[in-house]
C-alpha positions as CSV (number, residue, x, y, z in Angstrom):
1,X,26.3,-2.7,-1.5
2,X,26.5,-3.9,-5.3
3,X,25.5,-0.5,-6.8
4,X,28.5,1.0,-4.1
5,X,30.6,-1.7,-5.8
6,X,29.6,-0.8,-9.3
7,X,30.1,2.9,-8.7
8,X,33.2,1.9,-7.2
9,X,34.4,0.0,-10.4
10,X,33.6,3.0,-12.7
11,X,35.8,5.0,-10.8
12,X,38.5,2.7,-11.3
13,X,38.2,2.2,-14.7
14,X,38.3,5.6,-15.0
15,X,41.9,5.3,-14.7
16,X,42.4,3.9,-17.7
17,X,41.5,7.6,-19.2
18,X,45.3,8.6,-17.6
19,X,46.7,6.2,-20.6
20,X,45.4,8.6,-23.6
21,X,47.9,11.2,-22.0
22,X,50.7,9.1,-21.6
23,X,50.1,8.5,-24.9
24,X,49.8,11.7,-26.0
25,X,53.1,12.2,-24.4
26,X,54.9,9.3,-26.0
27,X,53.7,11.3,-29.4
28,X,54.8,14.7,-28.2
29,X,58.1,13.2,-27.4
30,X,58.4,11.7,-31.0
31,X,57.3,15.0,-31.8
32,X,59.9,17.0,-29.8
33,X,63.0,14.4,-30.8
34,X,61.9,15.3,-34.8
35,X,62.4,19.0,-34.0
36,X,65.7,18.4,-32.2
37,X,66.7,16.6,-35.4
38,X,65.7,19.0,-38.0
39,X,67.5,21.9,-35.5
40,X,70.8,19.7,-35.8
41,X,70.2,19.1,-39.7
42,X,70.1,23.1,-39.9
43,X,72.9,23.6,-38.0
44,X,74.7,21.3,-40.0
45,X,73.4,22.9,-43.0
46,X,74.7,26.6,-41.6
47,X,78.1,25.1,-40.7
48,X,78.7,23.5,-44.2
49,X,77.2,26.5,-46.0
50,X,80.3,28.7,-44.7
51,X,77.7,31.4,-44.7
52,X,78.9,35.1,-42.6
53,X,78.0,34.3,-38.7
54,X,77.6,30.4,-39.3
55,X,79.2,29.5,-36.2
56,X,76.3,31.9,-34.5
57,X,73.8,29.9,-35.9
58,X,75.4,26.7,-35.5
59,X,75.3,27.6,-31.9
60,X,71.4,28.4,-31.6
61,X,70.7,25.6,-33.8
62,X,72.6,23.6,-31.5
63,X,71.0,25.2,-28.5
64,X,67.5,24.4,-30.0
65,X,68.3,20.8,-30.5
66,X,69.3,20.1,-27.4
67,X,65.8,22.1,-26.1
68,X,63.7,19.6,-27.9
69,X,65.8,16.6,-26.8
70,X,65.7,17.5,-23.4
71,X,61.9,18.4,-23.5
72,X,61.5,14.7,-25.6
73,X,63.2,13.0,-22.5
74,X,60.7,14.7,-19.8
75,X,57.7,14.1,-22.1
76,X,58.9,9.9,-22.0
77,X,59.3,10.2,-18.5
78,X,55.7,11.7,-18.2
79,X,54.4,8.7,-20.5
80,X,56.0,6.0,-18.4
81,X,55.4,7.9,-14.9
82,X,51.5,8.3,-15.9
83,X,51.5,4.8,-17.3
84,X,53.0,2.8,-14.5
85,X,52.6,5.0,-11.6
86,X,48.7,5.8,-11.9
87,X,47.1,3.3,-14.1
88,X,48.8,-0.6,-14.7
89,X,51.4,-2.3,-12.2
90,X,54.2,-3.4,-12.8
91,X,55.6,-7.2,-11.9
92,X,58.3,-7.2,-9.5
93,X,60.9,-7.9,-11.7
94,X,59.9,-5.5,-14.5
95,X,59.5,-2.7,-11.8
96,X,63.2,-3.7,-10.3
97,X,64.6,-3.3,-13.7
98,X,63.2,0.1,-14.3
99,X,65.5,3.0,-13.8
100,X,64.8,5.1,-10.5
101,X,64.4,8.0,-12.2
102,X,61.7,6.9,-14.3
103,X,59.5,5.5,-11.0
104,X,57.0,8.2,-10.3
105,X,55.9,8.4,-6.6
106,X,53.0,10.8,-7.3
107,X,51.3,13.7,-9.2
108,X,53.6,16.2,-7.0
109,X,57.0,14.4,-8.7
110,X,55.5,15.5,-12.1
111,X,54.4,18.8,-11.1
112,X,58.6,19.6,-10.1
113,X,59.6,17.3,-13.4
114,X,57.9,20.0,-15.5
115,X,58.5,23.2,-13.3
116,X,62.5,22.6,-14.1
117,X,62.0,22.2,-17.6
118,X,60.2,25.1,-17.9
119,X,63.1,26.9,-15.9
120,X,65.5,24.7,-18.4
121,X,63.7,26.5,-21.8
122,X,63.7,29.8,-20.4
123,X,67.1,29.1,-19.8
124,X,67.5,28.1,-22.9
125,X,66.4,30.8,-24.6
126,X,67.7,33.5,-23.0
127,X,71.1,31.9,-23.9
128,X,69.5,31.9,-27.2
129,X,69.1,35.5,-27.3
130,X,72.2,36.5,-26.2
131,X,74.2,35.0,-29.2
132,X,72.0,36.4,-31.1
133,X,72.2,39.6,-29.8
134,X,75.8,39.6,-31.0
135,X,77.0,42.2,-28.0
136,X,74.0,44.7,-28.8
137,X,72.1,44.0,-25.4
138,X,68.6,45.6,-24.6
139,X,67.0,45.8,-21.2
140,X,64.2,44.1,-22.3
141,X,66.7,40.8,-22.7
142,X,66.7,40.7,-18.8
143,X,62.6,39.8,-18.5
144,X,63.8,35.7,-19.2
145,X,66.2,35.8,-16.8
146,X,63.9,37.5,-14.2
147,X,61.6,35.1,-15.2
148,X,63.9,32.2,-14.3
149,X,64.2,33.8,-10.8
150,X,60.3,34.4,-10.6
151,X,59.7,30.6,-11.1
152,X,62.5,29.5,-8.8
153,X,61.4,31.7,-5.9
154,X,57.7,30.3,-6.7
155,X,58.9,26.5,-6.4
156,X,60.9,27.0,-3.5
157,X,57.8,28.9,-1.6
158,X,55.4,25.9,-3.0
159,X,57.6,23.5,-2.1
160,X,57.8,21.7,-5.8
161,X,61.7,21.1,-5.1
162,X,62.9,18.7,-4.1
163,X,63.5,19.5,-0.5
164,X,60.0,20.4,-0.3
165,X,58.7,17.5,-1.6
166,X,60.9,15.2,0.7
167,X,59.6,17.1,3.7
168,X,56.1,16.5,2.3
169,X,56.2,13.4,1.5
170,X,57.9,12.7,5.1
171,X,55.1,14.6,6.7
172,X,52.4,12.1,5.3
173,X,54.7,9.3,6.6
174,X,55.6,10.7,10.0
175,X,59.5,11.0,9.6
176,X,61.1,13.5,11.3
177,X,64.2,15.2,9.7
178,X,67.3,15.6,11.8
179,X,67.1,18.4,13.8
180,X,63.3,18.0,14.6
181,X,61.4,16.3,17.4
């Protein structure tokens, strides 16, 4: 039994790997908050230089910004979901104090965390497109949106939302839903 025991405490401190992506993700999200920063610097910058179609760009700057922020937020939620949910524990009374929605139940929470963003940027950046467009619309502007609606459909049939990952997480625990026997 010692060499099962030594095998055995390998693999856990295996774990401890996990922490060089949360880390990676704390720098990411620095990263991403920089960009958003620099986007809002810019649109400041087209706003005050009164330049023809300022308020255009003001508006994709603006757009940008609030990209990276959003994608800075996810990447800190990654960090502290990797962090406390797969490698250290919390004490009670830190884990009390810690916001719900940064207590990650599992690898399947992350994988529907990061299939909305994804859906969020595309989102994102068709809006982007249009304003820039300016009214002079392609077809070729509708593969984003079509897009959007491919990766929805896929969550929804994988069951990454969030009704799909209730029922799983049910299944594993034996709950019924209402309706079911």
């Amino acid at each position: 039994m010692p060499v099962m025991q030594s095998y055995m405490r390998l693999l856990f401190g295996l774990r401890f790997l996990m922490l060089l992506g949360s880390v990676g993700a704390v720098f990411g999200s620095l990263l991403m908050f920089w960009v958003g920063g620099l986007h809002l610097v810019e649109a400041a910058h087209a706003l005050l230089g009164h330049a023809e179609g300022a308020s255009t760009q003001v508006v994709v700057y603006v757009l940008e910004a609030v990209d990276a922020f959003l994608f800075g937020i996810v990447l800190v939620i990654f960090a502290v979901g990797i962090a406390v949910g797969f490698v250290v524990r919390l004490p009670a009374e830190y884990a009390r104090v810690l916001p719900d929605w940064m207590k990650v139940s599992g690898v399947g929470q992350l994988k529907q965390i990061l299939s909305e963003v994804v859906i969020v940027v595309l989102i994102v950046m068709f809006a982007r497109l249009v304003v820039e467009a300016r009214g002079e619309f392609q077809w070729n502007i509708l593969i984003l949106p079509a897009s959007v609606l491919l990766i929805a459909v896929a969550i929804r049939v994988l069951g990454l939302d969030d009704h799909g990952a209730k029922e799983s997480d049910d299944a594993g625990k034996g709950i019924a839903h209402p309706g079911e026997h």
